[in-house]
Structures are given as structure tokens and as C-alpha cells.
N, C-alpha and C positions, 0 to 999 in steps of 0.2 A: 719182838714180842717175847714176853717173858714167862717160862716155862712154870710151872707149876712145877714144888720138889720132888714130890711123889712119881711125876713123869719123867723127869731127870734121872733119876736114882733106876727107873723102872730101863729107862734109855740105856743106863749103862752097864746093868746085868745084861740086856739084851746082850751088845757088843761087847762086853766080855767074850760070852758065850758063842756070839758071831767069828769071833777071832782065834778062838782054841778047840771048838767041836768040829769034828770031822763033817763033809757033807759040801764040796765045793759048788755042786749045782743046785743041792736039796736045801739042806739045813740053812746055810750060812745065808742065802740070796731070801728063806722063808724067815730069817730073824732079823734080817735089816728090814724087810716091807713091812714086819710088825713095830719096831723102830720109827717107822715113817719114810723110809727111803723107797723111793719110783722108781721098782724094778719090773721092767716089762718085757713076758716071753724067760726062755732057757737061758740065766748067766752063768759066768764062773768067779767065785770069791774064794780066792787062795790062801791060804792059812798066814795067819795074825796080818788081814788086810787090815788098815785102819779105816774107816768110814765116817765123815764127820758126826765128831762126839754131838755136839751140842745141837748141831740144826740137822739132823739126818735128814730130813727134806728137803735140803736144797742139794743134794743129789738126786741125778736121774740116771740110771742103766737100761740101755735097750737091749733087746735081744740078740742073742750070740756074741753080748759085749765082753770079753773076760778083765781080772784083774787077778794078776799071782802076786806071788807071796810076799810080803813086809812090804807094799805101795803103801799110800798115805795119801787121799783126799781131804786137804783140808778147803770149806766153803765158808768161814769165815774167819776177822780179826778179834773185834770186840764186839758181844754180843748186848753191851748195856749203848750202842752209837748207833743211833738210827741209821739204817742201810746201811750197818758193819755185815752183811752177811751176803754173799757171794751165790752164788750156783752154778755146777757143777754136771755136763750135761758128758755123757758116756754114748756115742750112736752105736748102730747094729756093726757085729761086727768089729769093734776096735778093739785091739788087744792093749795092754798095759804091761808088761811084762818086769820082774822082778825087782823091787828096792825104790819107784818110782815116787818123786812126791809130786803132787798135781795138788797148788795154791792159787785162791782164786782172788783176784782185788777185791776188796768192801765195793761192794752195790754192783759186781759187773757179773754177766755169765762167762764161762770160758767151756767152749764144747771142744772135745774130742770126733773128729771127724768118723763119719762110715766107711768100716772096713781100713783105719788106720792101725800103724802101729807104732807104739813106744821103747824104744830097747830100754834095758834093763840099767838101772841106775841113773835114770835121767831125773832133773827137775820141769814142771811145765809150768810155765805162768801166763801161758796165751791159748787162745785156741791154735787148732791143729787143724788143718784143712783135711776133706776125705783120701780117702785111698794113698795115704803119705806114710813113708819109715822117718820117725825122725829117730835120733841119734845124739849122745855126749849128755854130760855135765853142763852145760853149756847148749841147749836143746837145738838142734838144725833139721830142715829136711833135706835128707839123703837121698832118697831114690821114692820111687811113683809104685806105689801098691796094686799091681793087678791080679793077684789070686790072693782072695781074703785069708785071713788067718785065725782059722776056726777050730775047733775041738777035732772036728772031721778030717783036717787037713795035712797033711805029711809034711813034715821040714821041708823038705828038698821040694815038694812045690810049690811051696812060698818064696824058696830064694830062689828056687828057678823065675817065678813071673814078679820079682823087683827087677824095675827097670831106674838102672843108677838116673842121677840128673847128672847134665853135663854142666861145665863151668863157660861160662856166658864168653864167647867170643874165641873158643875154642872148637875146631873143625874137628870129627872124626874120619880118619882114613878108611 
């Protein structure tokens, strides 16, 4: 569907502004919904997030979903190809954590699982199932999420309740 210039132009002061004004839970999360982005409940948007420029719509953020600083959602390729545009779903609860880029195929969704997390500098082109750490350049799951990783929540216990995954055909003593 093709945007009107006015909206575009309107789109990207938005997220300017969404990427450089202070306000992780206020500002930033109340200038993507004006954008068009489905942000539902209390998020966290960490300075210069990038949010897809052109369809802000086809992200969705639930609530106590975070994203820190310099991630990148991008939800589409080419926006003049019929069903070049992707979506982009955030559950409650999934953390995203630093330099992440999360790319979505033309025409598919890719969610981020509830209460998952992403370490820091990873790429993601699939979904994420819930309550999972994934891990690397190269995205794996590492260990089984069982104390969410929330605003409210202390380092130490969150890596206390990861619970590593074992490698298949390996006994623990």
C-alpha cells in the first residue's frame, strides 16, 4: 500500500525523534504508536532503536517487552512488491538486548517469544520460541528462560533461573 508523502515525511520526524529524545518507557514507546506501531501495555525503547522506517505497522510490542540500544527491526524488502512487507511481532516480556537486528522475510511474520531473550549483537531471521536465551551471530538457543527479564528484575535472577540446554545424547553426572 502506498503511503501518501505527507505521512512519510510525518513518519520519519516521528522516529527521528523516537531515536534521540530521552523517555525509554514515555516518550519513545508514545511516538512509535503515533507512527502506527502496536505497542501494547508498559515497553522499553532504548536509544537510537531503529523501528521499521517505512511500514511502522507491521510491528507489534507487547507489554514489558524491552528493546535497548542501536537494535534494528526491520519488517520489510521492497515496498513497491506486493507482499514485500513482513511483520514483526515483540510478546510480553521478551527482552532484545543491545546492537540486535531482527529481519523479517517479504510476506512472513516472525514473533519473538514470551518472556524470551536475545543477547546482545545477534541477528534474527526466524521466530524465537517462548521462554528461550538465544545466543551468537549466528542466533542458537542456549538455555530455557524461567525467571522473565523485566525492568523489575535483578541480573542475578535471571541467570540464576537459565536453565542451560543439554547437547542431545549426553548424560549428566
Amino acid at each position: 500500500m502506498k503511503k501518501r508523502l505527507l505521512r512519510r515525511m510525518f513518519n520519519r520526524i516521528l522516529h527521528l525523534m523516537a531515536r534521540f529524545l530521552p523517555g525509554s518507557t514515555s516518550l519513545r514507546p508514545f511516538l512509535h504508536r503515533l507512527r502506527g506501531a502496536k505497542i501494547h501495555g508498559k515497553v522499553f525503547i532504548g536509544d537510537d532503536v531503529y523501528l521499521e522506517n517505512e511500514y511502522p505497522e507491521r510491528i507489534e510490542i507487547h507489554d514489558g517487552a524491552a528493546i535497548l540500544v542501536r537494535s534494528t527491526l526491520i519488517a520489510h524488502f521492497d515496498y513497491r512488491a506486493p507482499g514485500g512487507e513482513g511483520r514483526i511481532i515483540i510478546e510480553k516480556n521478551a527482552v532484545i538486548l543491545a546492537n540486535c537486528t531482527i529481519v523479517c522475510a517479504p510476506g512472513h511474520s516472525l514473533t519473538i517469544g514470551e518472556g524470551s531473550v536475545i543477547s546482545a549483537g545477534s541477528v534474527v531471521q526466524h521466530n524465537i520460541p517462548p521462554h528461550t536465551l538465544c545466543a551468537g551471530p549466528r542466533i542458537q538457543a542456549v538455555a530455557t528462560v524461567t525467571v522473565p527479564f523485566t525492568l523489575q528484575t535483578a541480573y542475578q535472577d535471571f541467570v540464576r533461573g537459565l536453565q542451560p540446554f543439554r547437547p542431545a545424547g549426553k548424560k549428566t553426572e
